[in-house]
KEBA-953005 format. One record per atom (N, C-alpha, C): residue in three letters; atom name; x, y, z. Coordinates in steps of 0.2 Angstrom, whole numbers, plus 5000, padded with zeros to 4 digits. Example, Ala and Ser with C-alpha at 12.3 -4.5 7.8 and 13.67 -1.06 7.14 Angstrom:
REM KEBA-953005
<atom><rest>ala</rest><atom>N</atom><x>5066</x><y>4972</y><z>5039</z></atom>
<atom><rest>ala</rest><atom>CA</atom><x>5062</x><y>4978</y><z>5039</z></atom>
<atom><rest>ala</rest><atom>C</atom><x>5066</x><y>4984</y><z>5039</z></atom>
<atom><rest>ser</rest><atom>N</atom><x>5064</x><y>4989</y><z>5035</z></atom>
<atom><rest>ser</rest><atom>CA</atom><x>5068</x><y>4995</y><z>5036</z></atom>
<atom><rest>ser</rest><atom>C</atom><x>5064</x><y>5000</y><z>5039</z></atom>
REM end
This chain:
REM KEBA-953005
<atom><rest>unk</rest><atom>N</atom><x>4796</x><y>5471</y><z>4789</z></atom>
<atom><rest>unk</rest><atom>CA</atom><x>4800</x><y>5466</y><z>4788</z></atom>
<atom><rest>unk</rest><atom>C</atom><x>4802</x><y>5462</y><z>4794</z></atom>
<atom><rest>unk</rest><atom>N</atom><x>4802</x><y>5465</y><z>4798</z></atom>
<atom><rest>unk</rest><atom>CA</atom><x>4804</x><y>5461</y><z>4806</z></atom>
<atom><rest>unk</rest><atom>C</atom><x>4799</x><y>5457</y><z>4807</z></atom>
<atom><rest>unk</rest><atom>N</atom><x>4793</x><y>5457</y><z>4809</z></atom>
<atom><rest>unk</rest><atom>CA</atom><x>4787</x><y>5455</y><z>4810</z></atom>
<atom><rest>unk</rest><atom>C</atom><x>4786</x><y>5448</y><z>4804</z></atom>
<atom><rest>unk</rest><atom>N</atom><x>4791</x><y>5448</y><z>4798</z></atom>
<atom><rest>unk</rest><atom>CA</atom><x>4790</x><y>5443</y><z>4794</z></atom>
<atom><rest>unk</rest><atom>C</atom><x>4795</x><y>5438</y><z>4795</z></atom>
<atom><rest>unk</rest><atom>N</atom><x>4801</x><y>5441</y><z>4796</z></atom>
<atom><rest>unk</rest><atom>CA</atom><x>4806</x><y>5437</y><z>4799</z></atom>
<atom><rest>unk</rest><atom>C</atom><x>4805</x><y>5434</y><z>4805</z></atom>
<atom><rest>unk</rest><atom>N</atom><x>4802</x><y>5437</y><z>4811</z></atom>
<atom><rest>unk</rest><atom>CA</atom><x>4800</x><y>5435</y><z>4815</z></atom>
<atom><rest>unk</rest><atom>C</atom><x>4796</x><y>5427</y><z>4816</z></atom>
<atom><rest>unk</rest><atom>N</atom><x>4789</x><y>5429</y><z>4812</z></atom>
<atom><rest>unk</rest><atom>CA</atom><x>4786</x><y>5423</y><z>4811</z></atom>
<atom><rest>unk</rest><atom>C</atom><x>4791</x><y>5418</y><z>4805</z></atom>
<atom><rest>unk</rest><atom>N</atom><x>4794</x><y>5418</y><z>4803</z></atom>
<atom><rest>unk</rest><atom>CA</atom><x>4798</x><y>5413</y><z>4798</z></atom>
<atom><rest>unk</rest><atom>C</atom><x>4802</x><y>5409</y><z>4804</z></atom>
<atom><rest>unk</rest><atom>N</atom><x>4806</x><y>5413</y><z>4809</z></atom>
<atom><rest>unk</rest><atom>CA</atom><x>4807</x><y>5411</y><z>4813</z></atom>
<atom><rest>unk</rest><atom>C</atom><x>4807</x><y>5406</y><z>4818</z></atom>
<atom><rest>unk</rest><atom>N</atom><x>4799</x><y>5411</y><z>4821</z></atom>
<atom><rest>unk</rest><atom>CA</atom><x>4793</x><y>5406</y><z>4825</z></atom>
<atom><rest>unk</rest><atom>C</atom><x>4794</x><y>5398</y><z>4822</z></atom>
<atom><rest>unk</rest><atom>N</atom><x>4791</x><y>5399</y><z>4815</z></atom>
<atom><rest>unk</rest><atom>CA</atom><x>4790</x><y>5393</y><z>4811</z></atom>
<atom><rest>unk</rest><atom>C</atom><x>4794</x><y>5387</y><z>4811</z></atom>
<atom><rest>unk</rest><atom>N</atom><x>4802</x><y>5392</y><z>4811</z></atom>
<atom><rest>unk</rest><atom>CA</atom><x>4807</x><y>5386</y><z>4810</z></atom>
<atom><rest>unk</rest><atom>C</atom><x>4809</x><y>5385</y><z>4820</z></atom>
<atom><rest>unk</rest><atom>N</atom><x>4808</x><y>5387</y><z>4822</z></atom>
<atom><rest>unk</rest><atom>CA</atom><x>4809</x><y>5385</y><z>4830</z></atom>
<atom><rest>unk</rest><atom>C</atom><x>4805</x><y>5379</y><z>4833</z></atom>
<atom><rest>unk</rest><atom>N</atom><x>4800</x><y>5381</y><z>4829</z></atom>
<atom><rest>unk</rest><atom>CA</atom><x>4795</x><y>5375</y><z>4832</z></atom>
<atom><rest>unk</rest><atom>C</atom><x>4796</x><y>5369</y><z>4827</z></atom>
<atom><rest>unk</rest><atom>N</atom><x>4798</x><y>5369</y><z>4821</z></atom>
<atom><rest>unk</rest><atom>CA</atom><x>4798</x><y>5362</y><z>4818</z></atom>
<atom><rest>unk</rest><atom>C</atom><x>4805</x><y>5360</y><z>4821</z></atom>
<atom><rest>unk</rest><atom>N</atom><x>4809</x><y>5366</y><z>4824</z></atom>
<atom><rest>unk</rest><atom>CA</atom><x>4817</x><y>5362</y><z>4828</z></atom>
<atom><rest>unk</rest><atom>C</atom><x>4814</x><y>5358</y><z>4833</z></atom>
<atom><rest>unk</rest><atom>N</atom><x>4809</x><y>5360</y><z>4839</z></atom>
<atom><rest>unk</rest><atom>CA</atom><x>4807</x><y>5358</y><z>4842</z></atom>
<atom><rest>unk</rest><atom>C</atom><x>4804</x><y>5351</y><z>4842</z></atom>
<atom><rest>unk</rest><atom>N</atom><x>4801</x><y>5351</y><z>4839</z></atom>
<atom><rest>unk</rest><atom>CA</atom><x>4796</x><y>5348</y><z>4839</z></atom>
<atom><rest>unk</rest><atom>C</atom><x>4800</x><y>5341</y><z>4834</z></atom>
<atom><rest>unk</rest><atom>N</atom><x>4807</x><y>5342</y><z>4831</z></atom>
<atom><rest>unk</rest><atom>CA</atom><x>4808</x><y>5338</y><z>4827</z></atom>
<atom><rest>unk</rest><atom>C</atom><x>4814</x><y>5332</y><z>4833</z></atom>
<atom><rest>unk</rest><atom>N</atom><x>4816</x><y>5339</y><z>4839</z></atom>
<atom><rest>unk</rest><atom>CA</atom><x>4820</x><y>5336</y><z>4843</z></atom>
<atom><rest>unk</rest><atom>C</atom><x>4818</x><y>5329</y><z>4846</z></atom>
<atom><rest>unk</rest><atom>N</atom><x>4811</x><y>5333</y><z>4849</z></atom>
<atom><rest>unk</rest><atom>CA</atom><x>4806</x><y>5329</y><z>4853</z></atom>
<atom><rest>unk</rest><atom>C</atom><x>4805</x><y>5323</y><z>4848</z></atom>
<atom><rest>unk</rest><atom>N</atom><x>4807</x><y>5321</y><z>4843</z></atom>
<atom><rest>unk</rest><atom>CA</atom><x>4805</x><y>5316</y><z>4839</z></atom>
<atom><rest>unk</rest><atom>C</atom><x>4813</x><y>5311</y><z>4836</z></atom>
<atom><rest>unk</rest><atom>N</atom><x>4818</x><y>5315</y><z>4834</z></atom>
<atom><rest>unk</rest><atom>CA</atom><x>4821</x><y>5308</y><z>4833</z></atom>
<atom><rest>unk</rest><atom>C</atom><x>4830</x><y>5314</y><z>4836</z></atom>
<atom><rest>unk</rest><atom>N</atom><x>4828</x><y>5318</y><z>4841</z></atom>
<atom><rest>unk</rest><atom>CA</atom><x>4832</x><y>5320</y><z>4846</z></atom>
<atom><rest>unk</rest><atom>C</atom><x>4838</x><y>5325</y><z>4842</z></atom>
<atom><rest>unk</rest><atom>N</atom><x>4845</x><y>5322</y><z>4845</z></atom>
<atom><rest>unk</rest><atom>CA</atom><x>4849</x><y>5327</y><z>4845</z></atom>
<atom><rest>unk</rest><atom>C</atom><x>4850</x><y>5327</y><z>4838</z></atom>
<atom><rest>unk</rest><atom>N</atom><x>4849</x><y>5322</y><z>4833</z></atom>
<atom><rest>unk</rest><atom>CA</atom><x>4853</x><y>5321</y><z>4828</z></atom>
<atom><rest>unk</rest><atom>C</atom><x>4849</x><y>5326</y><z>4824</z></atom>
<atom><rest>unk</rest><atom>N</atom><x>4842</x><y>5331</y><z>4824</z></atom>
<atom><rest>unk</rest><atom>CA</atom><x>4841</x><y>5336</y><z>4823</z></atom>
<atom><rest>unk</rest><atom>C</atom><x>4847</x><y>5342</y><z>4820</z></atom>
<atom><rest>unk</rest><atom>N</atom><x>4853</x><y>5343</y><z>4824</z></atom>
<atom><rest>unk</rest><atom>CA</atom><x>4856</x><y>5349</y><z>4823</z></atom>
<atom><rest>unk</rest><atom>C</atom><x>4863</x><y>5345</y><z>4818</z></atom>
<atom><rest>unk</rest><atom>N</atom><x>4862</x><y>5339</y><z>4817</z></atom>
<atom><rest>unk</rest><atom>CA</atom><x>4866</x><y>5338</y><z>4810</z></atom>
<atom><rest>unk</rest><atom>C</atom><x>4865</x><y>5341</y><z>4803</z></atom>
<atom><rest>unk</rest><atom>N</atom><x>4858</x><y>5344</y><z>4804</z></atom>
<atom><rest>unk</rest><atom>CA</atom><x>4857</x><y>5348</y><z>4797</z></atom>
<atom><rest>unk</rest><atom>C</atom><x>4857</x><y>5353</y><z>4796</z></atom>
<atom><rest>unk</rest><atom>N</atom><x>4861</x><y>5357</y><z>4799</z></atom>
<atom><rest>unk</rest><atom>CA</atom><x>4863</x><y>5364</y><z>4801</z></atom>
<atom><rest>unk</rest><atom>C</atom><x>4871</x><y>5363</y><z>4800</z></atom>
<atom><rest>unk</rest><atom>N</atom><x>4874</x><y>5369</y><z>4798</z></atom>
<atom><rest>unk</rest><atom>CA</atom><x>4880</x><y>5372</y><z>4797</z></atom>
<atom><rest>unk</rest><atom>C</atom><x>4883</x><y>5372</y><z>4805</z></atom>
<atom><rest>unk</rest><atom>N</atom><x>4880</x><y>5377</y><z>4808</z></atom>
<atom><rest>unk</rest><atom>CA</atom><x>4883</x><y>5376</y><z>4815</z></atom>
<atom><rest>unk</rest><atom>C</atom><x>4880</x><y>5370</y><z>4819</z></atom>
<atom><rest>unk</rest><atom>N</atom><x>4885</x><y>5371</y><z>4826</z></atom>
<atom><rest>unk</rest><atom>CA</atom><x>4882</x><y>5367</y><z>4832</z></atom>
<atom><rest>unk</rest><atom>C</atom><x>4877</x><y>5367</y><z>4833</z></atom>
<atom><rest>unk</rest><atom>N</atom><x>4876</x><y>5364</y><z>4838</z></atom>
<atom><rest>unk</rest><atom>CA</atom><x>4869</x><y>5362</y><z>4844</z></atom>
<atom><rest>unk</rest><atom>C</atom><x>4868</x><y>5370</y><z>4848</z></atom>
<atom><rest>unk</rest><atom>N</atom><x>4874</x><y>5370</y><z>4849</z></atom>
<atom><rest>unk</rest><atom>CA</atom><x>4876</x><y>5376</y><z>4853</z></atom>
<atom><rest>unk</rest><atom>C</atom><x>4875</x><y>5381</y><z>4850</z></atom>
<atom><rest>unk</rest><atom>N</atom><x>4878</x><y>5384</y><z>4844</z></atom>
<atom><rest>unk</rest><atom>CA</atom><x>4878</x><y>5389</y><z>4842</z></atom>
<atom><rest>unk</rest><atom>C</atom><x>4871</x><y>5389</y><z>4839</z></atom>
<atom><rest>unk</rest><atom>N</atom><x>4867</x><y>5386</y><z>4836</z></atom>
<atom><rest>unk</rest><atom>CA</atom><x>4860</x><y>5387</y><z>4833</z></atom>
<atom><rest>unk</rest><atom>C</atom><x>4855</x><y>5387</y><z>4840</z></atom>
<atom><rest>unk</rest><atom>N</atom><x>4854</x><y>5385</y><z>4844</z></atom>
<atom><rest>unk</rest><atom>CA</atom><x>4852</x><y>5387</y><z>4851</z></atom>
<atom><rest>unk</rest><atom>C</atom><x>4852</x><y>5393</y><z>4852</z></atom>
<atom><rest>unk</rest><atom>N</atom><x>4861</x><y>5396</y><z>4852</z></atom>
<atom><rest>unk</rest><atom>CA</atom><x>4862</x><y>5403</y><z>4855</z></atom>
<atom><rest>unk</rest><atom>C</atom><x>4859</x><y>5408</y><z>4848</z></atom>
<atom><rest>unk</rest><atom>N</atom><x>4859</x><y>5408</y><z>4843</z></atom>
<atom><rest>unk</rest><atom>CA</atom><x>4856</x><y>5410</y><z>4838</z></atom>
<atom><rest>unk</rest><atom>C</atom><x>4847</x><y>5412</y><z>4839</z></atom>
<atom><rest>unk</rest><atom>N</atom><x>4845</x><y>5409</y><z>4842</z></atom>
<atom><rest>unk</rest><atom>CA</atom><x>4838</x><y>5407</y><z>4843</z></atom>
<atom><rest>unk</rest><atom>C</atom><x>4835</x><y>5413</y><z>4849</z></atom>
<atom><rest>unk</rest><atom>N</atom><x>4841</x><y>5411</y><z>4852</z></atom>
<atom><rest>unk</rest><atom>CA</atom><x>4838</x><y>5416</y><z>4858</z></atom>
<atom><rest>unk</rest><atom>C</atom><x>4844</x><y>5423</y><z>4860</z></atom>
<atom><rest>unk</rest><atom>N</atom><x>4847</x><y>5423</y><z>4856</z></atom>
<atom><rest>unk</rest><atom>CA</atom><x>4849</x><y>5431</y><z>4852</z></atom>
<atom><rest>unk</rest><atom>C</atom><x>4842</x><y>5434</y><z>4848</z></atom>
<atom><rest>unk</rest><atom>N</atom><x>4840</x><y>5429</y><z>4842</z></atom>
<atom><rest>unk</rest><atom>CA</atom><x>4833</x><y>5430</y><z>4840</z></atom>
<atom><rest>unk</rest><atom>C</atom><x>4830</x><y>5433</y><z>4846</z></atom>
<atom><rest>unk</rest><atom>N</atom><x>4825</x><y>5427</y><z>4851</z></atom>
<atom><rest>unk</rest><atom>CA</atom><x>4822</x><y>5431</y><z>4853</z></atom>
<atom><rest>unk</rest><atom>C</atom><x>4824</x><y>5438</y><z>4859</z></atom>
<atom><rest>unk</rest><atom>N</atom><x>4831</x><y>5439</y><z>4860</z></atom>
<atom><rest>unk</rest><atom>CA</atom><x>4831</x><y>5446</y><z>4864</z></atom>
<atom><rest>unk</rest><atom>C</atom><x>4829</x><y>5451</y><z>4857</z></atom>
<atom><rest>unk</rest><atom>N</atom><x>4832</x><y>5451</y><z>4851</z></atom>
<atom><rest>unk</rest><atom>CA</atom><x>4829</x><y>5457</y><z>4845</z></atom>
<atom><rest>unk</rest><atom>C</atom><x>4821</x><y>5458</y><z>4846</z></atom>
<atom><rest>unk</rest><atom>N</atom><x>4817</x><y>5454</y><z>4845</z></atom>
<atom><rest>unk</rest><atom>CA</atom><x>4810</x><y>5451</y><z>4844</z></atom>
<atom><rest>unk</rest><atom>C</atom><x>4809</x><y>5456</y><z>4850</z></atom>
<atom><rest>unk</rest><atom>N</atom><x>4811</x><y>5452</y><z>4856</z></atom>
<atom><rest>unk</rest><atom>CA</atom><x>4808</x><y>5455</y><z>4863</z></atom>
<atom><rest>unk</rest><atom>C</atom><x>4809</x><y>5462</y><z>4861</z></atom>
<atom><rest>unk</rest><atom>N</atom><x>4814</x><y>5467</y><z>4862</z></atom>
<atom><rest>unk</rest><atom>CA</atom><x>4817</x><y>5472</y><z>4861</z></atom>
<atom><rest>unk</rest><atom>C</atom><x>4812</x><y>5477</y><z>4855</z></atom>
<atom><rest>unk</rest><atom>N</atom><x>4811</x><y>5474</y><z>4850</z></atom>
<atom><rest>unk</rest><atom>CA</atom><x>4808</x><y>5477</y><z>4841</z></atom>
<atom><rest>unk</rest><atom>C</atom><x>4801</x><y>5477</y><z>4840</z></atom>
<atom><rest>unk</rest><atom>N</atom><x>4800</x><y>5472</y><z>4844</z></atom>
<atom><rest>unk</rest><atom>CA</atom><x>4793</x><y>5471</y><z>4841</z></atom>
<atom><rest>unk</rest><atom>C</atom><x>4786</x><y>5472</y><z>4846</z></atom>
<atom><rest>unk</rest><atom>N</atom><x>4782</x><y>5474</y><z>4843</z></atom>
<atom><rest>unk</rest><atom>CA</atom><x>4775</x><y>5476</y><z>4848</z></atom>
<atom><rest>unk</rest><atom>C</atom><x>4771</x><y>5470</y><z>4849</z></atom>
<atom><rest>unk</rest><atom>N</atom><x>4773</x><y>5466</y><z>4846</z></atom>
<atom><rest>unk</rest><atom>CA</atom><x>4766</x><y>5461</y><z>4846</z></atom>
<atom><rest>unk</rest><atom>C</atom><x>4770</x><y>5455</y><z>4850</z></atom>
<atom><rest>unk</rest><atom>N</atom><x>4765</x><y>5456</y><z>4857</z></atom>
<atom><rest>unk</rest><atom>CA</atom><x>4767</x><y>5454</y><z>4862</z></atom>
<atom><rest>unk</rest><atom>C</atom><x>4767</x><y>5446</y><z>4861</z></atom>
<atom><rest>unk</rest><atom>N</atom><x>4760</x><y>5444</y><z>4859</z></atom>
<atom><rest>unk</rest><atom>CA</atom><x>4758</x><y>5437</y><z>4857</z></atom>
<atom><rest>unk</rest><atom>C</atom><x>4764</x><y>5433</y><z>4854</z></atom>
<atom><rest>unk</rest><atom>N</atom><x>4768</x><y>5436</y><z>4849</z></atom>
<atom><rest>unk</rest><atom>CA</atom><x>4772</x><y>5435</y><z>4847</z></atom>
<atom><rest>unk</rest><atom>C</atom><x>4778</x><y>5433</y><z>4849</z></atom>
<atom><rest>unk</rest><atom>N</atom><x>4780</x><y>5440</y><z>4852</z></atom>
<atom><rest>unk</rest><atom>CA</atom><x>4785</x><y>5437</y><z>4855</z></atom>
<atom><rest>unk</rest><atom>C</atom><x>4785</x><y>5431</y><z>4860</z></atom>
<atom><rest>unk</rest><atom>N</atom><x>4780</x><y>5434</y><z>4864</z></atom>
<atom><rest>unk</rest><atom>CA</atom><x>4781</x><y>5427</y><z>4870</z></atom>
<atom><rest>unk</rest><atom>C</atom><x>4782</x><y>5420</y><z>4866</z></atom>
<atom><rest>unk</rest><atom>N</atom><x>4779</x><y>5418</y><z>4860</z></atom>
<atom><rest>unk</rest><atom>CA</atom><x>4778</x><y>5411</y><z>4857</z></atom>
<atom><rest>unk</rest><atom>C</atom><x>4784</x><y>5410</y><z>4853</z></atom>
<atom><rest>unk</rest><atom>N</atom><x>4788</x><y>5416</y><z>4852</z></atom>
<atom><rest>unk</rest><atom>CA</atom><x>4795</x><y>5415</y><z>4848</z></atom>
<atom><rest>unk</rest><atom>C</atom><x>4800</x><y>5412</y><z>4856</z></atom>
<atom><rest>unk</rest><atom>N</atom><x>4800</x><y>5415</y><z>4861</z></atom>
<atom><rest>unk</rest><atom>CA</atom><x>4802</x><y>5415</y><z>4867</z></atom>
<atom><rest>unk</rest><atom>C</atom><x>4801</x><y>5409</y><z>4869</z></atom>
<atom><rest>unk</rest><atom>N</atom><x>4795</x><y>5406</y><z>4869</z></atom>
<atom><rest>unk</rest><atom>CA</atom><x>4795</x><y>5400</y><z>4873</z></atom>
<atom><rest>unk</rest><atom>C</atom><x>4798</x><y>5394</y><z>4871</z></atom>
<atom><rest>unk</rest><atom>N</atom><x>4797</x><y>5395</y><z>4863</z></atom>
<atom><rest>unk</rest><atom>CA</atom><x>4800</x><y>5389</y><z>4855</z></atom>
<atom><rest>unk</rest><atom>C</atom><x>4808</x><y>5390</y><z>4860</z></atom>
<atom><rest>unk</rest><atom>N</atom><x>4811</x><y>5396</y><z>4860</z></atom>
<atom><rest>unk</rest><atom>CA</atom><x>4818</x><y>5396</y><z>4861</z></atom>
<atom><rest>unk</rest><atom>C</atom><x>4819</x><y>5393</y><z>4866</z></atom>
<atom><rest>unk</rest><atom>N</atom><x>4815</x><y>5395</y><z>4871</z></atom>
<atom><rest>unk</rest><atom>CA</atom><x>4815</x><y>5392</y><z>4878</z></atom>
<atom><rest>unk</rest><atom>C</atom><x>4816</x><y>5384</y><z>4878</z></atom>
<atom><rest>unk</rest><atom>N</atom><x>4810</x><y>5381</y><z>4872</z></atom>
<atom><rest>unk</rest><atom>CA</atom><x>4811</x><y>5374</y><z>4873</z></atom>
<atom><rest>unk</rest><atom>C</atom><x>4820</x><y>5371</y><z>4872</z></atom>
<atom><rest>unk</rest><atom>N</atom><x>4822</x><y>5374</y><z>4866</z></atom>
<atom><rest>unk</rest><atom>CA</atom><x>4826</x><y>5372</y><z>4862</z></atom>
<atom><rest>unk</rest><atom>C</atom><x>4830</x><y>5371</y><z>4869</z></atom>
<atom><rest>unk</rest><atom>N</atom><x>4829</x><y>5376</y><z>4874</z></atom>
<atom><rest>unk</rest><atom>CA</atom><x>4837</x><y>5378</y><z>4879</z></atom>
<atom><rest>unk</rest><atom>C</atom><x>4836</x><y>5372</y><z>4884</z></atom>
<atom><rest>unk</rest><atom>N</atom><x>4832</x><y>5370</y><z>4882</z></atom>
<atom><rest>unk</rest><atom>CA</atom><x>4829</x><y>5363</y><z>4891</z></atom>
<atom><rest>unk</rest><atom>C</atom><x>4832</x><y>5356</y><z>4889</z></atom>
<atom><rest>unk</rest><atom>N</atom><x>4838</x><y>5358</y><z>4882</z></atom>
<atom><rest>unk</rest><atom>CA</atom><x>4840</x><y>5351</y><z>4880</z></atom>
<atom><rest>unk</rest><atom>C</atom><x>4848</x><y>5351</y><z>4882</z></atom>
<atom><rest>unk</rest><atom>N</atom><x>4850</x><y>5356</y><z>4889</z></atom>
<atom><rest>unk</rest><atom>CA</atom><x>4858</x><y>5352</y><z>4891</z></atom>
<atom><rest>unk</rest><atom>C</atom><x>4865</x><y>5358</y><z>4889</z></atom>
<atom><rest>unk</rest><atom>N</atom><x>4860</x><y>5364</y><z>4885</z></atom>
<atom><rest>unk</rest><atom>CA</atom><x>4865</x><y>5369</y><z>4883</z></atom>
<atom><rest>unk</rest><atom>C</atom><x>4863</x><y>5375</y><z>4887</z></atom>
<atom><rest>unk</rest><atom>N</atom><x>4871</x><y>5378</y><z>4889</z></atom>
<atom><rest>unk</rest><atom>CA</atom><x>4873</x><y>5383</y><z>4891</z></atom>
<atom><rest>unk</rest><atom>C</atom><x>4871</x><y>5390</y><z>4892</z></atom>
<atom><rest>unk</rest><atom>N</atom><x>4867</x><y>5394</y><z>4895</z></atom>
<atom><rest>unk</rest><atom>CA</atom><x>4862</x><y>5400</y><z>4893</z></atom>
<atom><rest>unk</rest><atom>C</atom><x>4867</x><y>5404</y><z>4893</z></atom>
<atom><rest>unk</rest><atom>N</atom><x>4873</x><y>5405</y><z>4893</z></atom>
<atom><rest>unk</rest><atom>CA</atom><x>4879</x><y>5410</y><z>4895</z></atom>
<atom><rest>unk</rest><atom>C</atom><x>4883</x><y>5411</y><z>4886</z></atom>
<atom><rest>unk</rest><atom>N</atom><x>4882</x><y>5417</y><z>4882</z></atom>
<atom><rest>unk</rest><atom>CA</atom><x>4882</x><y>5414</y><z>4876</z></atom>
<atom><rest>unk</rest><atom>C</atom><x>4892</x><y>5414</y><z>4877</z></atom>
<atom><rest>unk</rest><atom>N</atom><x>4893</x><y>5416</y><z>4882</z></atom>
<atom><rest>unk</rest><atom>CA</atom><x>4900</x><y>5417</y><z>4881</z></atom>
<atom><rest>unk</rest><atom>C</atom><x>4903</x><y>5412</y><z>4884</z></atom>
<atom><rest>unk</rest><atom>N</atom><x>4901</x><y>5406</y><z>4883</z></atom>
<atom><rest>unk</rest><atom>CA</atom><x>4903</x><y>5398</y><z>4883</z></atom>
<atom><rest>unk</rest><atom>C</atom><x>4904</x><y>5396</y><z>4877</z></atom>
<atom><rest>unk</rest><atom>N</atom><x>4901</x><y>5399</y><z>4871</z></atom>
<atom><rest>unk</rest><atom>CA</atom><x>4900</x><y>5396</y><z>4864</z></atom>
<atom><rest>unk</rest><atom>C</atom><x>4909</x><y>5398</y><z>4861</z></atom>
REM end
């Protein structure tokens, strides 16, 4: 079940990504939470991931998607949220 969650994940990290890079911050107005908190969400995600799962491939590509998200100006310290 992790490993499904996981790639669901993947999937939706990369279209945050990839959606940023396209029409920017107003991406995280379709979200319940902030900029900030969906960020921090992501890369809470990937410590689980990193922690849970065997498949390395994966996680580095959950991790990286995260990584992208965090090069946009927020806080790696989640106890600033």
């Amino acid at each position: 079940m992790l490993l499904v969650s996981a790639c669901d994940k993947l999937h939706n990290a990369r279209a945050i990504v990839d959606d940023i890079r396209t029409i920017g911050e107003a991406v995280f107005d379709r979200f319940t939470a902030n900029r900030e908190q969906t960020i921090w969400y992501y890369r809470r995600l990937a410590g689980i991931f990193t922690r849970r799962l065997e498949d390395a491939r994966l996680v580095r590509a959950f991790e990286y998607e995260a990584a992208n998200m965090t090069d946009y100006g927020v806080p790696s310290d989640a106890s600033a949220l």
